[in-house]
C-alpha positions, 0 to 999 in steps of 0.5 A: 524565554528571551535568552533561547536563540533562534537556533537552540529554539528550531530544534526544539520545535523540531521534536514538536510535531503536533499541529496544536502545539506548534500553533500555540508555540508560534503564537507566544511572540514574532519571533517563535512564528517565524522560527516555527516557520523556518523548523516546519517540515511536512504540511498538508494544505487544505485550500490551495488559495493560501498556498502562496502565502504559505510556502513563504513562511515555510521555506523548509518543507520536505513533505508536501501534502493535498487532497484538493484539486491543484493546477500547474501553477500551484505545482510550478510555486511548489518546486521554485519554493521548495527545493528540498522537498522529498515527500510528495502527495497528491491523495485522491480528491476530496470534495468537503467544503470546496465551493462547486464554483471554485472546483470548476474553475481551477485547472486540473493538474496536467504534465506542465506541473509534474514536469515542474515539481521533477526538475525543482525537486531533485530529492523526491524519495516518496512519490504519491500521486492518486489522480485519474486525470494525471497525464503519462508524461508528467509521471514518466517525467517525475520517476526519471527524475527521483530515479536515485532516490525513489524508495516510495511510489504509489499510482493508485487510480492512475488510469492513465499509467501504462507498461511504458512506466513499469518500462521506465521502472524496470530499467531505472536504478530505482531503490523501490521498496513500495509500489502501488498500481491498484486499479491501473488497467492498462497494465499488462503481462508484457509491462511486469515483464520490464518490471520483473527484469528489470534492476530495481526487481530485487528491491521492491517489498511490497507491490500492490497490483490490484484490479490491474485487469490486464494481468493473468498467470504469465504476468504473475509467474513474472513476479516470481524474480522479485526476491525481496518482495514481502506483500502482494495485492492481487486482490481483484486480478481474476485471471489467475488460476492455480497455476498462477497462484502456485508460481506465487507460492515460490516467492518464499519472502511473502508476509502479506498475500491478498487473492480474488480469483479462480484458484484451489486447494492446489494453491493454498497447500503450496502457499502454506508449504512453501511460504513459511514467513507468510503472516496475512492471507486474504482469499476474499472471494475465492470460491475453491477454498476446501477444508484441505486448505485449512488443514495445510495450515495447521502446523504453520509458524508465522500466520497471524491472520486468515481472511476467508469473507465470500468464500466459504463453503458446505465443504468447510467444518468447525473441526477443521478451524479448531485444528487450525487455532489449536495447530498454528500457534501464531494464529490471532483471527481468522475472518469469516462471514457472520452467517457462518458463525453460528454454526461454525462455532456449535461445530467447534463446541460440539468437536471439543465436547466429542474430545473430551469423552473420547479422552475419558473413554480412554482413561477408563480402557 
């Protein structure tokens, strides 16, 4: 063991990325600690009154994680101490074992700290920041900065985040490949608009747009420009109707399509005509769904699953799903209510069972 030098010994720990094994590693002599310290890449801090103590023994982060409530302070420590960082996560705030005491005491991360961590950490290519009390300047601050390397962004629960980011987006040369602004409300048709057109538009593959309630079908036939885009999340936008949803069924790229709203069979049919690369699609919640939806299925090359919770009705027949299941041979699931099943089920049985005489009548003719 004494003969493995500090270097040969960093890469090797460098292939070890489970925190258990890395602990007993560091605990075989100082010397592996310390190496450990130096190879470590990502960590994920759980009480940010340690957080001095651990920045210093690891000086080489690129991924910083917290669920915890961190102030400015903390966030001016990161990027003084972690100049290479490219991952940064704030997840929304977890609460298990946080005295009440010291909760309300830490200051809550406001646009000193964000403007902190843009400056000190020019590399940032993953940004995640899940806090409703974040302010616009910090996260205005923070995607100007990363601008030439963003590929990763998520604002989720960003109350505060209004059209002037999607401006700020829509304009930047950012290679956004992710996008998440679920539950962003003060998001308008007018900011998809800067987003739309703006340079990164070609780049974005997967937009996450849900219970943004300001978005109706002007703002969704805006999305119609993304030419890349592969998964949309307008799970809980309800002012779409069918003419926003068949603007969506020209965006041939889609894999992944997830809708709550007041649309109908007239979207569904152009959803399966026109999306041949469509892989899930959740209508959870979309009452207008008929049996001609389903049909315009069969035949479908790529749908692996269908997701119809909340919007079954009388209309719907176990026949159409066997036609389905038999039509569509990349089918793996299709997810209903499970009041339903029972007799969806005894229908499928009974057309089977109807299938099979009439063949053998047939036969016999």
């Amino acid at each position: 063991m004494n003969k493995i030098v500090a270097d040969e010994l960093g890469q090797i720990l460098r292939l070890v990325t489970d925190p258990a094994d890395r602990k007993s590693a560091s605990q075989v002599c100082k010397g592996w600690w310390l190496t450990e310290g130096l190879s470590r890449s990502s960590l994920l801090v759980l009480n940010l009154d340690h957080l001095p103590r651990l920045l210093t023994r690891y000086p080489n982060l690129t991924t910083f994680e917290t669920q915890r409530a961190v102030s400015n302070a903390d966030l001016a420590l990161l990027a003084q101490s972690c100049p290479k960082l490219e991952a940064f996560i704030l997840d929304h705030l977890s609460f298990a074992d946080e005295p009440v005491a010291r909760l309300r005491a830490r200051p809550k991360v406001g646009d000193e700290g964000l403007c902190a961590v843009a400056n000190g950490c020019p590399k940032l290519s993953k940004i995640v920041i899940r806090r409703s009390s974040v302010g616009l300047l910090g996260i205005m601050s923070m995607i100007t900065s990363a601008a030439h390397n963003l590929t990763h962004l998520d604002l989720g629960s960003c109350y505060r985040v209004t059209d002037q980011v999607l401006e700020a987006i829509g304009s930047s040369s950012c290679l956004i490949r992710f996008l998440n602004l679920r539950c962003c409300y003060n998001i308008t048709d007018v900011g998809l608009s800067f987003l739309a057109n703006g340079s990164c538009s070609k780049t974005i593959e997967q937009l996450n747009l849900s219970s943004c309630c300001g978005i109706t079908n002007d703002g969704v036939l805006l999305l119609c420009k993304m030419r890349v885009l592969e998964e949309l999340d307008l799970s809980c936008c309800f002012d779409i109707t069918d003419v926003g949803g068949q603007g969506i069924s020209t965006i041939g790229t889609l894999k992944m399509l997830k809708l709550r709203s007041a649309i109908t069979e007239r979207t569904i049919v152009a959803l399966a005509k026109n999306c041949l690369n469509l892989e899930v699609l959740d209508l959870d919640g979309c009452t207008g769904i008929t049996t001609a939806c389903i049909d315009a299925f069969s035949g479908h090359k790529c749908l692996r699953f269908l997701i119809l919770l909340h919007c079954l009705s009388d209309d719907l027949r176990g026949y159409a799903f066997e036609s389905l299941a038999f039509g569509c041979p990349s089918l793996e699931s299709i997810v209903v209510e499970e009041s339903w099943r029972e007799r969806l089920l005894q229908e499928m049985q009974e057309s089977t069972v109807s299938r099979i005489l009439d063949f053998r009548r047939n036969l016999v003719a």
